[in-house]
DRENGU-850645 format. One record per residue: residue in three letters; x, y, z of N, C-alpha, C, CB in turn. Coordinates in steps of 0.001 Angstrom, whole numbers, padded with zeros to 6 digits, always signed. Glycine has a CB too. Example, Ala and Ser with C-alpha at 12.3 -4.5 7.8 and 13.67 -1.06 7.14 Angstrom:
ALA+013190-005690+007800+012300-004500+007800+013200-003300+007800+011308-004473+009046
SER+012850-002250+007080+013670-001060+007140+012900+000030+007870+014084-000598+005725
END
This chain:
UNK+016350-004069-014751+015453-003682-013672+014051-004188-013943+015445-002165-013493
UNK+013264-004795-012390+011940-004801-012800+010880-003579-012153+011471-006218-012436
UNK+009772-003911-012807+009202-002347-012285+007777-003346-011604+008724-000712-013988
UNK+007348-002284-010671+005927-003035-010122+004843-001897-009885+006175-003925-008520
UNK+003343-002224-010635+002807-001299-010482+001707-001385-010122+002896-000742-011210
UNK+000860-001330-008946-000429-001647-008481-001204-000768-008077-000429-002397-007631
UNK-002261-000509-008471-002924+000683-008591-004619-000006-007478-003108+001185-010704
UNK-005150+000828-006375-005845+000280-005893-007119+001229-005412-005131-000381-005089
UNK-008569+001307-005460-009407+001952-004995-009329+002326-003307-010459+001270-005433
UNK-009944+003449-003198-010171+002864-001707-011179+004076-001058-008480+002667-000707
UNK-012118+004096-000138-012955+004693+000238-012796+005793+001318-013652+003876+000459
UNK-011268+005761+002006-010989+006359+003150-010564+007592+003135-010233+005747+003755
UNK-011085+008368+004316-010488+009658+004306-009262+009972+004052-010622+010140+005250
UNK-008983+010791+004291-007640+011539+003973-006340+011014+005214-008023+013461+004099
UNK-007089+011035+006096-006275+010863+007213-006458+009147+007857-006767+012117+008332
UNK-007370+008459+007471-007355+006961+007324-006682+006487+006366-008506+006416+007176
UNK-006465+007176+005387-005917+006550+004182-004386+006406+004625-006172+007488+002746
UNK-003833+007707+005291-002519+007845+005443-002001+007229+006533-002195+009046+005455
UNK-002859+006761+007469-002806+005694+008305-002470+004502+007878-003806+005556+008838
UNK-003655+003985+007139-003804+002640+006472-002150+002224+005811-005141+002802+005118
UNK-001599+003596+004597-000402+003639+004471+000678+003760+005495-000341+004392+003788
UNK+001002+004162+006475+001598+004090+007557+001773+002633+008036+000944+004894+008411
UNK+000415+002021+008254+000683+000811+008913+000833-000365+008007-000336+000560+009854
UNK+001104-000171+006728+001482-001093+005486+002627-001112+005542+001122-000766+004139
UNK+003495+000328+005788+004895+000463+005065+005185+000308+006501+005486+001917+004027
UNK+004573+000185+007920+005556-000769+008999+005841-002180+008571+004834-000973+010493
UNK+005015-003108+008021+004808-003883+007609+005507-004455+006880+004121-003758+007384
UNK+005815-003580+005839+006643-003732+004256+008389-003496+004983+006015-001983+002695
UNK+008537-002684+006164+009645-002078+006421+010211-003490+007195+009484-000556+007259
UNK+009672-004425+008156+009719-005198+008781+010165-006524+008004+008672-005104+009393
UNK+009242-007218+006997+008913-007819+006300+010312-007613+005110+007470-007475+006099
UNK+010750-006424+004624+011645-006514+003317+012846-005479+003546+010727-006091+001848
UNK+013011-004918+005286+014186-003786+005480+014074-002990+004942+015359-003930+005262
UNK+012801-001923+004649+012978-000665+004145+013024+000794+004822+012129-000655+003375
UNK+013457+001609+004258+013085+003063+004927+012132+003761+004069+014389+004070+005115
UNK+010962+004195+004817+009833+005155+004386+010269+006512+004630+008479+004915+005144
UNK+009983+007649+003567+009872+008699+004229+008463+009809+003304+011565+009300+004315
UNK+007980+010381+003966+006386+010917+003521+006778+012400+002688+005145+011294+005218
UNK+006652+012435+001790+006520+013524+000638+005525+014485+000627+006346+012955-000568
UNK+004759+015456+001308+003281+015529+001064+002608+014169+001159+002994+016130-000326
UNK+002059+014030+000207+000823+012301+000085+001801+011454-000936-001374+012581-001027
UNK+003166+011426-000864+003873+010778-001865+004494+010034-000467+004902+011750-003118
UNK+004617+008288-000392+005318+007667+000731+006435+007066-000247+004366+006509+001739
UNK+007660+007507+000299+008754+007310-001028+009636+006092+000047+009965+009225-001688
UNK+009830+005215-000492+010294+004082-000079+012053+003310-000560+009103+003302-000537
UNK+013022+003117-000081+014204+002639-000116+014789+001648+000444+014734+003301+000081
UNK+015703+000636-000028+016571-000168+000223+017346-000403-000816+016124-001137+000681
UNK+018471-001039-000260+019559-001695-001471+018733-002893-002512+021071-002663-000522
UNK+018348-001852-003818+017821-002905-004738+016707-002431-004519+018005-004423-004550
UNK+015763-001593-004215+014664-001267-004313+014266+000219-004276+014162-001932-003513
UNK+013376+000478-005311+013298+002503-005084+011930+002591-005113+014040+003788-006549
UNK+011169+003038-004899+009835+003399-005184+009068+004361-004685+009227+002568-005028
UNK+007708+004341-004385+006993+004910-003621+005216+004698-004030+007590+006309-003643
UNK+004326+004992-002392+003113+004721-002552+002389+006463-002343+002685+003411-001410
UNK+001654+005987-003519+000779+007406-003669-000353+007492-003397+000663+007928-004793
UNK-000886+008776-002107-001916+008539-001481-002930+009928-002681-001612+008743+000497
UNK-004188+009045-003165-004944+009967-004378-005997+009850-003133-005390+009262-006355
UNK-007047+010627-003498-008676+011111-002730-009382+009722-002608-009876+012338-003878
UNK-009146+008818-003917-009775+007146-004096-009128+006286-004649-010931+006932-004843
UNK-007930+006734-004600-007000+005678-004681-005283+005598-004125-007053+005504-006041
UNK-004868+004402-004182-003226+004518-003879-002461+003741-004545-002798+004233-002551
UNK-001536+004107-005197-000696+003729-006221+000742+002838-005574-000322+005172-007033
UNK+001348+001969-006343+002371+001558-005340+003539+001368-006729+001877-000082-004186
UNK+004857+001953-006837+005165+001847-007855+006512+002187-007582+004427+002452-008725
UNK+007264+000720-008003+008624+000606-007450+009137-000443-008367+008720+000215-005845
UNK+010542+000436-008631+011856-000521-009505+012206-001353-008630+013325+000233-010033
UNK+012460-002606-009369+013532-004126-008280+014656-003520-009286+013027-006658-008492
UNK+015776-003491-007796+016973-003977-009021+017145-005602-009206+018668-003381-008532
UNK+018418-005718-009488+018529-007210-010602+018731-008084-009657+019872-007393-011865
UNK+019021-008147-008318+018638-009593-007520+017399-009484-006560+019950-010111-006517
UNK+016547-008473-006783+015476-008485-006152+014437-008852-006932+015289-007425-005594
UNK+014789-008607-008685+014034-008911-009754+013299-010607-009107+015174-008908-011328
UNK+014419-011351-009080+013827-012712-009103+013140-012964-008113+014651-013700-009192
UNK+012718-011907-006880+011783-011978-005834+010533-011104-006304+012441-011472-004458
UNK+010778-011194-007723+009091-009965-007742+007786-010532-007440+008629-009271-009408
UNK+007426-011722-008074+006444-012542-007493+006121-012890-005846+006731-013652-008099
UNK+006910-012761-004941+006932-012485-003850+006359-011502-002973+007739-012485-003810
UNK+007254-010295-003705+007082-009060-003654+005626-008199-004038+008074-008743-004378
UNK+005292-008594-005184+003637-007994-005467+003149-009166-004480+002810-008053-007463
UNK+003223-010360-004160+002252-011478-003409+002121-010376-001987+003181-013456-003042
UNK+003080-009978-001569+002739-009544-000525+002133-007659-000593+004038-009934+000324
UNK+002493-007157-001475+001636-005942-001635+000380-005669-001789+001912-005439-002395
UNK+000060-007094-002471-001292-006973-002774-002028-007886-001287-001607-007711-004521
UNK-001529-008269-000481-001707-009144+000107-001751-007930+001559-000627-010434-000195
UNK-001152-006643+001641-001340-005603+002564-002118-005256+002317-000690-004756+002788
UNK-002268-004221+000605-003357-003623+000150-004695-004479+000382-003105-003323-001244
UNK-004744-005197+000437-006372-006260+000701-006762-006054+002106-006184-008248+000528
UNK-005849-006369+002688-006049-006231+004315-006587-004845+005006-004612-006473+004984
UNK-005001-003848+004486-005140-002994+005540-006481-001918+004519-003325-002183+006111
UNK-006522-001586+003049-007373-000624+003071-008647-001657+003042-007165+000511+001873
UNK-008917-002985+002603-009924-003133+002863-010527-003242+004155-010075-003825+002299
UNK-010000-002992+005268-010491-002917+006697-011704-001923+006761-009290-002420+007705
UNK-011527-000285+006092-012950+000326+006131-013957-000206+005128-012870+001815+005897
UNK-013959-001194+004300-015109-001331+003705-015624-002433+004969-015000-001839+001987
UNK-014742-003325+005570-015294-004203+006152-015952-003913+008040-014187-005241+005892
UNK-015843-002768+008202-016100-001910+008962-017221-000850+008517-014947-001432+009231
UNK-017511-001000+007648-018748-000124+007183-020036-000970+007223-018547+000453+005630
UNK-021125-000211+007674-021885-001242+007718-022814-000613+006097-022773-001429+009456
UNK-023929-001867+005752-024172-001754+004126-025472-000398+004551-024920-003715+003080
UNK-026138-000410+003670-027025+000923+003600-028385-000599+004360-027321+002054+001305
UNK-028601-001709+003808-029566-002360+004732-029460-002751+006179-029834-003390+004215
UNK-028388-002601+006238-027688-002846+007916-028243-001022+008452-025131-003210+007915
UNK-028127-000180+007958-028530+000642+008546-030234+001044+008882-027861+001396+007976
UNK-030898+000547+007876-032178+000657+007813-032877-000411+008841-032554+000505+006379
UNK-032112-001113+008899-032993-001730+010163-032978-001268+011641-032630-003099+010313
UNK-032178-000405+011881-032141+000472+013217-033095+000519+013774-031852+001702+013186
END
C-alpha cells in the first residue's frame, strides 16, 4: 500500500472551509469515481483501491489516504491533482481578500 499525506493552511471559516471541501471532493469524485461521506468535520472518502479522508481543522485541512497496489503506480498523479484542488479551491479566499493597503485607500 501507498499512503498520501498533505497537510494544508487555510484562512476560512468554518462553513467556507466545508464548502471549499465539498466542492473539491465533487471534483475528486468526478475526476477519480469516488464516494464522499461527512463525519462531523472528518470527509471520509472511498473507492476500489482507495480509503481515506479530508480533515476539516479551524486553519487547516488534512488529506490522508491509502492507494491500494494498482492505484499505487498512479500516486504521482494523484497528489498532482490534490494539491492542484487544494491551491485552487482554498486558495480562492486569500485571493478574494483584499490586503490591509487595498483597504486603506478607501
Amino acid at each position: 500500500m501507498s499512503h498520501i499525506r498533505i497537510r494544508r493552511t487555510h484562512a476560512l471559516t468554518p462553513k467556507h472551509a466545508r464548502a471549499a471541501a465539498e466542492k473539491m471532493s465533487a471534483r475528486l469524485a468526478e475526476a477519480f469515481d469516488m464516494q464522499f461521506e461527512w463525519e462531523g468535520e472528518v470527509l471520509r472518502f472511498q473507492r476500489s483501491g482507495v480509503d481515506g479522508q479530508l480533515i476539516l481543522g479551524h486553519k487547516d485541512v488534512v488529506i490522508d489516504a491509502q492507494l491500494g497496489f494498482l492505484l499505487a503506480m498512479m500516486k504521482s498523479k494523484i497528489e498532482r491533482s490534490i494539491h492542484e484542488n487544494l491551491d485552487e479551491i482554498f486558495g480562492e479566499a486569500k485571493k478574494a481578500k483584499p490586503g490591509k493597503a487595498a483597504r486603506k485607500k478607501k
